[in-house]
N, C-alpha and C positions, 0 to 999 in steps of 0.2 A: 258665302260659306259661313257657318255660323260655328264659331269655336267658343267649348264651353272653358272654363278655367279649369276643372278636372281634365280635360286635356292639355291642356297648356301645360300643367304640372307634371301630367302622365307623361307626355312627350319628352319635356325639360329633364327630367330625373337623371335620364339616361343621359345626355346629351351633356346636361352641368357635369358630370358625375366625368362623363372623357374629357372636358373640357379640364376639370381640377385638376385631373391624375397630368396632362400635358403642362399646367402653367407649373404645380405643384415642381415638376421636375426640374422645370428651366430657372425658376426663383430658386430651391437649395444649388442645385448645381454650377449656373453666373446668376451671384444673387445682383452686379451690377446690372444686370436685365431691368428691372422697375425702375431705377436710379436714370438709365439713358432712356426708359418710354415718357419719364416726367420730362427730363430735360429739353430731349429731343423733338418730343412731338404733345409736350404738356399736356400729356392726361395725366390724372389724378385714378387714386383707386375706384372713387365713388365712379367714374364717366369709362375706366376701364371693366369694373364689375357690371354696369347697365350694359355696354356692348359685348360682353360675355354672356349674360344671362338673356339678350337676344340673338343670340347665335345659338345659346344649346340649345332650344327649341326646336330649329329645324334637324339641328345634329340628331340629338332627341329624337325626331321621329324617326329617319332616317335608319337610324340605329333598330330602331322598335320594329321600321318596314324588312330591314333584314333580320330578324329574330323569327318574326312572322314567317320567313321563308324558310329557312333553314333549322326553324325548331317545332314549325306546325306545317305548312302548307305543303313543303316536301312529304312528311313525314305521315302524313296521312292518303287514304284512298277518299278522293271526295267524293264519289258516289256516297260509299259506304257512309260517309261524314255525313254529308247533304240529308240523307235517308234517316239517319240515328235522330237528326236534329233534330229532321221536322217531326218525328213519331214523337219526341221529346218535348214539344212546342206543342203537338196536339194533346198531350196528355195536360200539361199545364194550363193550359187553356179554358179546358175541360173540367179540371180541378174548381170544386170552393174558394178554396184561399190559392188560384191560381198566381196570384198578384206577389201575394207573400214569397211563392216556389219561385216565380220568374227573378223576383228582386236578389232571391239569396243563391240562385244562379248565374246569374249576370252578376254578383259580387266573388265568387269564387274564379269562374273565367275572369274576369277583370286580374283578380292578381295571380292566375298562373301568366298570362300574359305580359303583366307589368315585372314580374320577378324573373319572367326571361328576358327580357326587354332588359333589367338591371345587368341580370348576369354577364348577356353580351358586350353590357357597355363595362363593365371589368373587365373582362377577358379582354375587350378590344384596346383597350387601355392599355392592359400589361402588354400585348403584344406590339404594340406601339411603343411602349416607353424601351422595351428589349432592342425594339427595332435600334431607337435612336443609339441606344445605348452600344448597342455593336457598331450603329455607322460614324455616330459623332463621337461620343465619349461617358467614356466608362466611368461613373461614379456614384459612389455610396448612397446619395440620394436618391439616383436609378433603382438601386438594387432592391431599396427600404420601399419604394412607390410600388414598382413588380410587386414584389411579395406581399405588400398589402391589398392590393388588386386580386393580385392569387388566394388570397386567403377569404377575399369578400365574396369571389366566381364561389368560391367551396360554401360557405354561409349561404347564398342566395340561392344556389342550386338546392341543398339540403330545404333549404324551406319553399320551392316550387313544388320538389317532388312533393313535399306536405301538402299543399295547395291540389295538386295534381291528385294524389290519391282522395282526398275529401271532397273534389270535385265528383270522380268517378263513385264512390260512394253514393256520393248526394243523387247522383243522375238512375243509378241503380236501386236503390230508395224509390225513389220519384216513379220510377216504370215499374216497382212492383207495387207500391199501394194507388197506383192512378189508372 
């Protein structure tokens, strides 16, 4: 399997991003948390941040594979899809600067994709930090992460839908001058 590092990152984003919002809470909240993983089991930040940042990756994608379902592959009729695509693909093809259309399509997909892929790992975030927050313990720190979480899902969605709409533009463009 050949993985490029724009996936590595693509995947990571989401995955670092649940991974912060979760330690984020248990450091404000027992900040002797770090204090007993040194003592305890001698890690250091540097050798606890490399086994974080190889864990959100799979988190990351994982994250990105349920996005995929629940924000596109549900949400669509794939014939309909499948057919739009390929009529979309034969006009690009087809085109002069087919090369140029394809690149700045595949750049717009890319980030409605990647900015749902974010969103979810907020949301899944907050709803996780809520979770702990009712089962374990309720505090200030909890509340401050939620709502920053909540406030990034709002920021990331508003700029999908941007993404989303100048996608649909662009594709509507493209099949009326090709």
């Amino acid at each position: 399997m050949n993985v490029e590092t724009k996936h590595i990152i693509r995947w990571g984003i989401p995955g670092w991003i649940y991974i912060i919002s979760l330690i984020s809470y248990f450091i404000f909240s027992t900040p002797e948390l770090l204090v007993s993983l040194k003592t305890k089991y001698g890690l250091t930040i540097l050798s606890l941040s490399a086994i974080l940042a190889g864990i959100g990756v799979p988190v990351g994608y994982l994250i990105h594979q349920i996005s995929m379902l629940f924000g596109f592959v549900i949400s669509h009729k794939w014939d309909k899809y499948f057919k739009e695509e390929y009529d979309l693909d034969s006009k690009i093809i087809g085109a002069d600067n087919g090369e140029k259309i394809r690149e700045r399509y595949r750049h717009l997909l890319s980030r409605v994709h990647e900015l749902r892929a974010l969103k979810y790992s907020n949301g899944l975030s907050m709803l996780t930090v809520v979770a702990i927050l009712y089962l374990y313990s309720n505090t200030l720190a909890g509340l401050i992460i939620s709502a920053i979480n909540f406030l990034f899902v709002i920021i990331v969605h508003v700029n999908q839908k941007y993404f989303e709409a100048n996608l649909k533009f662009f594709i509507k463009r493209t099949i009326e001058r090709h």
